[in-house]
N, C-alpha and C positions, 0 to 999 in steps of 0.2 A: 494230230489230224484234226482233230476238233475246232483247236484255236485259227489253222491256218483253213481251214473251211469256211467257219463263220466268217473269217475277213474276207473269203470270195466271194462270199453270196451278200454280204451287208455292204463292204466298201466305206469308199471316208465318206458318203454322203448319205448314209443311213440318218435320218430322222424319225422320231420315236416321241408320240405325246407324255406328257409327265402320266395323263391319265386317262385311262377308257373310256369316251362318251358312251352314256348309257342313255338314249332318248327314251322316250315314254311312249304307251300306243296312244292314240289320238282319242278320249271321252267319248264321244259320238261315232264314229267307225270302226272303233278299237283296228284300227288299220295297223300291221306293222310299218317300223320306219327304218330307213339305213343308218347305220353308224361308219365311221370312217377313221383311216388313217394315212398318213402320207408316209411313203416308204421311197425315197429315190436311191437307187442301185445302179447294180452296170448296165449297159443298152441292152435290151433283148427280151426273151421273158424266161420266166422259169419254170414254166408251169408246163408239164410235157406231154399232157393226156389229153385237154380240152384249155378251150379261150378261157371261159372263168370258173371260178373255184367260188365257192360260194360257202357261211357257214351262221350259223343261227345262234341265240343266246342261251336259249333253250338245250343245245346241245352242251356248252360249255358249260353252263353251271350244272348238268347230268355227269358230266367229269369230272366235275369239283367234288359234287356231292357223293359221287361214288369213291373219289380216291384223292379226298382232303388233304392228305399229305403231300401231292404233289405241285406243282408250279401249274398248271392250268391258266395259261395266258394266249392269247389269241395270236401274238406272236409267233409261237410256237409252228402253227398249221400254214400262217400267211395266205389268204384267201385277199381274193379281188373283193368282195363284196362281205359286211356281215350283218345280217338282217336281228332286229332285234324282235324275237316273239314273245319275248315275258314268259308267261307260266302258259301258255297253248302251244304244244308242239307243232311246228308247221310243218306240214307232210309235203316231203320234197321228193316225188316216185318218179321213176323215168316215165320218161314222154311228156308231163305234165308242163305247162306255158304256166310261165311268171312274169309280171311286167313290175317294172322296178322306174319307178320315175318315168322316163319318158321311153325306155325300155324294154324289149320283149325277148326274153330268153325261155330256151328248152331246157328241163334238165334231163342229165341226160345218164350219168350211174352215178353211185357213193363215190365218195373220194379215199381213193385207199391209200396210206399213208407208209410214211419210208422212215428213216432210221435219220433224217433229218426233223425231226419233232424232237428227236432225245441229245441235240448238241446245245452247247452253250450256247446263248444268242446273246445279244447285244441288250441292254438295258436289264442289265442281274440277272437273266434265267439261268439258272446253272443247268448242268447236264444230270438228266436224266434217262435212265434207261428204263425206269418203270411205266413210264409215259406210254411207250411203245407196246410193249407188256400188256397193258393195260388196256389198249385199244384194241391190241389184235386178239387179247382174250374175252371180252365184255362186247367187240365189238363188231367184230370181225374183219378187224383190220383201217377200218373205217369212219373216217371222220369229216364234215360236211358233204357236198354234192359239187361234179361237173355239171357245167353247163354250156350251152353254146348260145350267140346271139341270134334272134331271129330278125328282130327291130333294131339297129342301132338307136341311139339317141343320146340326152345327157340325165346323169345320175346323178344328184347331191344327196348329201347330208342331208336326213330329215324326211326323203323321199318315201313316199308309201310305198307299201307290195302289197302285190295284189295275184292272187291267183285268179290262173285267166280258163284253165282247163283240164 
């Protein structure tokens, strides 16, 4: 089940950086900034709660450092967007407006997560089942935030965030 999952969700055109840009917050506005990855799969989306999925640095090295032993890669969760906030937890509460580059989104609950975190994925993660374990006990289930668009616009790499309200 595992093996023939992962090929439906990744496909032969899965692309996968060698390695995770980690940008920096900007010296003068200690702004956060986006990081990015390019993922082309099959047409559609996959994401079944809300438009974007959103997730922070902040939270993944909180998993790392709670449970080192496991694979903690951003992989894993596949969010639209992942903000990098360094060592400040960016408080992402429902209803609160975030604008992302040219951007305006609501977020809108936790992202609670499914039993696709703990399969193998494509680029050596192996399966784990502690992954899950570990969210739904530490967590409550729960890893980054839905969100909806309020503003379209365009996002790149490097882009600030900004909490708007």
């Amino acid at each position: 089940m595992d093996v023939s999952t992962t090929h439906f969700l990744s496909g032969s055109g899965t692309r996968w950086p060698s390695s995770w840009p980690r940008p920096s917050a900007s010296p003068r506005s200690r702004a956060l900034r986006i990081s990015s990855v390019t993922w082309e799969g099959h047409q559609g989306r996959f994401v079944d709660e809300s438009a974007l999925h959103l997730l922070t640095s902040h939270e993944m090295a909180q998993l790392s450092s709670e449970r080192p032993d496991l694979q903690w890669d951003v992989r894993r969760f596949r969010p639209n967007v992942v903000m990098d906030d360094g060592e400040d937890a960016l408080r992402l509460d429902a209803r609160r407006r975030v604008g992302i580059g040219e951007v305006e989104v609501e977020i809108e609950k936790p992202c609670s997560r499914c039993v696709m975190t703990t399969r193998t994925q494509p680029g050596g993660l192996e399966r784990q089942l502690d992954v899950l374990r570990h969210v739904s006990r530490a967590h409550d289930g729960s890893v980054g935030t839905r969100a909806r668009v309020l503003r379209p616009g365009v996002v790149r790499e490097g882009d600030d965030v900004r909490l708007l309200g």
